[in-house]
C-alpha positions as CSV (number, residue, x, y, z in Angstrom):
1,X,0.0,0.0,0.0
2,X,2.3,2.9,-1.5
3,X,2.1,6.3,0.2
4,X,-0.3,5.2,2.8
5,X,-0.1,5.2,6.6
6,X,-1.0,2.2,8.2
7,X,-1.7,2.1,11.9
8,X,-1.7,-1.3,13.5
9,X,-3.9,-1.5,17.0
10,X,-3.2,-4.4,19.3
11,X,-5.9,-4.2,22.5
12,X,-5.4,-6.2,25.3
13,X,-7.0,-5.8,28.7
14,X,-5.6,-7.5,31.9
15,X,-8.8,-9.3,32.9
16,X,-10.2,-12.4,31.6
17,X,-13.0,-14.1,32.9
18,X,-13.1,-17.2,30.7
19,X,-9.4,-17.5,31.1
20,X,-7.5,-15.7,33.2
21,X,-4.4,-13.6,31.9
22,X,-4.9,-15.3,28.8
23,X,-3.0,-12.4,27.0
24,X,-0.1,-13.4,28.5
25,X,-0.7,-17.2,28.0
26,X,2.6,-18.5,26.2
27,X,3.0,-21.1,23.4
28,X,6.5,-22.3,22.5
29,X,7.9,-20.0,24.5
30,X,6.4,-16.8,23.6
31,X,3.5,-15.1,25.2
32,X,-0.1,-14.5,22.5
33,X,0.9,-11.0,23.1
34,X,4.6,-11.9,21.4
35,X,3.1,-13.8,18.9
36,X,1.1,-10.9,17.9
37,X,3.9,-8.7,17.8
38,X,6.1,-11.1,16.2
39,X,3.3,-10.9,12.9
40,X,2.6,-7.4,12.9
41,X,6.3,-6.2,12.9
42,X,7.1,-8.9,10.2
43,X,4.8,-6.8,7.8
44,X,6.8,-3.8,6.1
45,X,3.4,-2.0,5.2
46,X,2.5,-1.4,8.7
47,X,4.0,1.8,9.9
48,X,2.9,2.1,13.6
49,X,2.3,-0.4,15.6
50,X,0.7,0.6,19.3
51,X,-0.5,-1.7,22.1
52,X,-3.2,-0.1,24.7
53,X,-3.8,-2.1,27.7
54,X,-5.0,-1.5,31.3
55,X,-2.4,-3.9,32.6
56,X,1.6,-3.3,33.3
57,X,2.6,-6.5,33.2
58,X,0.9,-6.7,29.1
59,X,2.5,-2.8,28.5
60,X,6.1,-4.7,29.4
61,X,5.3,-7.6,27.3
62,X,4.6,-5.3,24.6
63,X,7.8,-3.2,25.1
64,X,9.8,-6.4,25.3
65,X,8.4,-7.1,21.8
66,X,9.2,-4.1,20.5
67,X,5.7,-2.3,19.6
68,X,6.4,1.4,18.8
69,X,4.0,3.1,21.4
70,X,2.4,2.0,24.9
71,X,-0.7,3.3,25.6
72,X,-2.3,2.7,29.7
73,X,-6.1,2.5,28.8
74,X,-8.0,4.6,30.8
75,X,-10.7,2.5,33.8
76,X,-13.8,4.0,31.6
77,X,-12.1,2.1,28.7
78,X,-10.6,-0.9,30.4
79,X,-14.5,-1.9,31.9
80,X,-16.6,-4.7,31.0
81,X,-19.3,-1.9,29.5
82,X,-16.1,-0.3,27.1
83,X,-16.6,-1.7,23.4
84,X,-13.7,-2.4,21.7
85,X,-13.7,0.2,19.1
86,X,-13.7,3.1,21.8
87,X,-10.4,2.1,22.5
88,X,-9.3,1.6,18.9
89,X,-10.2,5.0,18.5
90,X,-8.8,6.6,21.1
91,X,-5.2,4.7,19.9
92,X,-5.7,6.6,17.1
93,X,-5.6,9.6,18.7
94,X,-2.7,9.0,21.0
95,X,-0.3,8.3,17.7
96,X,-1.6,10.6,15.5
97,X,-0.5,13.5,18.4
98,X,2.1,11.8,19.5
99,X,3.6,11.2,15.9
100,X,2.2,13.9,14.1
101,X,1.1,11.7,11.6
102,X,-2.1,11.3,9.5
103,X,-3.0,7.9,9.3
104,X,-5.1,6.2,6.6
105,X,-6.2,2.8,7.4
106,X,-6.0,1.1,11.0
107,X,-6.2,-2.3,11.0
108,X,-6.5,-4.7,14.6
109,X,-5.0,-7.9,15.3
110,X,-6.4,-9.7,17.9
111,X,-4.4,-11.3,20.7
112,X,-6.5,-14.5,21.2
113,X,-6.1,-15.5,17.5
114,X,-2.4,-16.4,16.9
115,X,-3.0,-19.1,14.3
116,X,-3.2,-16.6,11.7
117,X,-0.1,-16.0,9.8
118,X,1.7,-13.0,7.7
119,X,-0.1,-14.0,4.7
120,X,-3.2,-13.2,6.1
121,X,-2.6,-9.7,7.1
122,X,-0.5,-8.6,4.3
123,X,-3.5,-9.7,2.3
124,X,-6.4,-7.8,4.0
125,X,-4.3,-4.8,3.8
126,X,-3.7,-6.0,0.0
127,X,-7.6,-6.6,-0.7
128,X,-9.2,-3.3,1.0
129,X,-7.0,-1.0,-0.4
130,X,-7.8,-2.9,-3.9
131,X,-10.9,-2.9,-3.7
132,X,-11.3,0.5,-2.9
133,X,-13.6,-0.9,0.2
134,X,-13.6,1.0,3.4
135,X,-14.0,-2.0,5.9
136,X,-13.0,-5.2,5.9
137,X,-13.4,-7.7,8.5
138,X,-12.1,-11.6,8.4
139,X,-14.7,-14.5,8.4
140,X,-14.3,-18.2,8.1
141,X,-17.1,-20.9,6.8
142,X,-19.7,-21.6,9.6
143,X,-19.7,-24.9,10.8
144,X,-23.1,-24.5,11.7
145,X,-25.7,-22.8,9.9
146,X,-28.5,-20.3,11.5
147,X,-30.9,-21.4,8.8
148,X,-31.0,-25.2,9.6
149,X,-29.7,-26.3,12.4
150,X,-29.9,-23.6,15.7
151,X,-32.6,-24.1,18.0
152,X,-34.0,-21.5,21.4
153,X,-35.8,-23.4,24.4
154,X,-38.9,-22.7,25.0
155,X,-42.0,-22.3,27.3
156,X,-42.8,-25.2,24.5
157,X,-39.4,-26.8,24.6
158,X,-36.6,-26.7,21.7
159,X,-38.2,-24.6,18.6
160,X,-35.8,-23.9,15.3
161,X,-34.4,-20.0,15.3
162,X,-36.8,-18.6,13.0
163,X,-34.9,-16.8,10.1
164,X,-37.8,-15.9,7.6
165,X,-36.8,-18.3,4.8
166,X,-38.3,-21.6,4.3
167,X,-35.6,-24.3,4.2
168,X,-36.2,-27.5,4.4
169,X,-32.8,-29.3,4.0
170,X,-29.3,-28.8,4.8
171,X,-28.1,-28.1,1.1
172,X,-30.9,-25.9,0.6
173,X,-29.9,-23.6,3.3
174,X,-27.8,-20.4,2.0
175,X,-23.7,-20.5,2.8
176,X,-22.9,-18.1,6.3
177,X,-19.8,-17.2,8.3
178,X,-18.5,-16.4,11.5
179,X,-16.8,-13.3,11.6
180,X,-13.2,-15.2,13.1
181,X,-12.2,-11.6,14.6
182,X,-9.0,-11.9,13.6
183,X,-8.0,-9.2,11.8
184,X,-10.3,-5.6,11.3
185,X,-9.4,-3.4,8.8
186,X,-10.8,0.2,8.5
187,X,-10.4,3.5,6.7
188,X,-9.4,6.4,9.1
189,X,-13.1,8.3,8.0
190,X,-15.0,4.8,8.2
191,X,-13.7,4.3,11.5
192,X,-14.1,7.9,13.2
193,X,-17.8,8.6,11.6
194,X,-19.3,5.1,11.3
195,X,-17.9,3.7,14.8
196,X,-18.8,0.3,14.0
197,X,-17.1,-3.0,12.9
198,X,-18.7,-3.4,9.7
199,X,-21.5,-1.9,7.6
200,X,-23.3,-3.0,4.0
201,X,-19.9,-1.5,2.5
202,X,-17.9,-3.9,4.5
203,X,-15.9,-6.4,2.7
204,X,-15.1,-10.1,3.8
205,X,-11.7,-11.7,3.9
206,X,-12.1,-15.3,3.6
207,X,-9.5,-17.6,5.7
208,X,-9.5,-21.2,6.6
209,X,-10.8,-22.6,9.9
210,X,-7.6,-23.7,10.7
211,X,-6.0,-19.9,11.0
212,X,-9.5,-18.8,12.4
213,X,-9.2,-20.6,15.9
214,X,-10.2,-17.9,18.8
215,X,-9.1,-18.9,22.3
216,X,-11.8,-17.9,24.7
217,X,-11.3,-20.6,27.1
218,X,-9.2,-22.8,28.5
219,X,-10.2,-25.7,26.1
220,X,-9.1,-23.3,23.4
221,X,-6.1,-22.5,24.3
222,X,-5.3,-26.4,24.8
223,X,-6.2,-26.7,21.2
224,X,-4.7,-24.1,19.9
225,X,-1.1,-24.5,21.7
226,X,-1.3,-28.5,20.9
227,X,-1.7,-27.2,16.9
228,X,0.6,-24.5,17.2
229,X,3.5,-26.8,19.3
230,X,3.6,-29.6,16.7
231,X,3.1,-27.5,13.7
232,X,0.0,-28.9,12.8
């Protein structure tokens, strides 16, 4: 991406309550903070690369890995209430003063999905700026699908998820993602104005399930290590 300023945001609060510290969980060695790093520095296009956390212990990690600015998120930011893209936002601000720099595109990488490699990111950046798209956010096929197979419980016991489209069969059923929250990429104006993580402009990135693993829990991260320790 020639002549463009790329900001990369890496968000990481010090709380977990589905596995605790898990930002600082490490796999061969390095911590999924590290790992993080490790990708982001490894792509020449990205220009800035800032961690903001609520934690010290995660602000060290992140110096130790070399990210070019650490920003302490602020309590109203670090709570459970705080969506992510507040903080996003406000990294934005800190390196565009700080730098004196006017960035075009910021693009997130989250922590918990360390499975993803270079490739991946060099080609989101790659696709939106292409594509001429403002947004794009990473999605991977859905292993199951909304219109067939999801069911609520009842006053009247299990009922299927009503989606306002008659299907009757599995092969019938449209194709659907999970957004796999790897990797966000927006347009400094998209993000600013629209606040949001995607809109009917947004455009999809397409990766495989096995670079799409999240680790929210501690069965997770027992997958994901096992993968990532024997190279699988």
């Amino acid at each position: 991406m020639k002549n463009k300023q790329i900001l990369c945001t890496i968000c990481a609060r010090g709380g977990s309550k589905g596995l605790p510290n898990k930002n600082l969980l490490k796999i061969d060695d390095k911590s999924l903070i590290g790992h993080t790093l490790t990708q982001a520095k490894s792509v020449e296009d990205i220009d800035c690369i800032i961690i903001s956390s609520d934690s010290d212990d995660i602000l060290e990690e992140g110096k130790m890995y070399g990210a070019d600015i650490l920003l302490r998120r602020s309590a109203k930011l670090a709570s459970d209430d705080a969506g992510k893209i507040d903080a996003i936002i406000d990294c934005l601000s800190h390196a565009e003063s700080k730098l004196n720099i006017d960035f075009d595109y910021v693009i997130d990488l989250d922590v918990t999905s360390p499975l993803r490699n270079t490739s991946d990111i060099k080609n989101c950046l790659e696709f939106i700026n292409n594509h001429g798209f403002k947004n794009l956010i990473t999605v991977t096929n859905s292993r199951k699908n909304p219109y067939f197979n999801q069911i609520e419980i009842t006053n009247e016991g299990p009922k299927l998820v009503k989606t306002g489209h008659n299907i009757t069969g599995r092969q019938s059923a449209p194709r659907v993602y999970d957004m796999n929250a790897s990797i966000y990429v927006w347009s400094k104006d998209f993000l600013i104005n629209e606040k949001s993580l995607f809109s009917k402009d947004t455009i999809v990135y397409d990766m495989p399930e096995e670079r799409s693993l999240d680790i929210d829990n501690e069965l997770d991260f027992k997958f994901v290590k096992y993968l990532m320790e024997n190279e699988l």
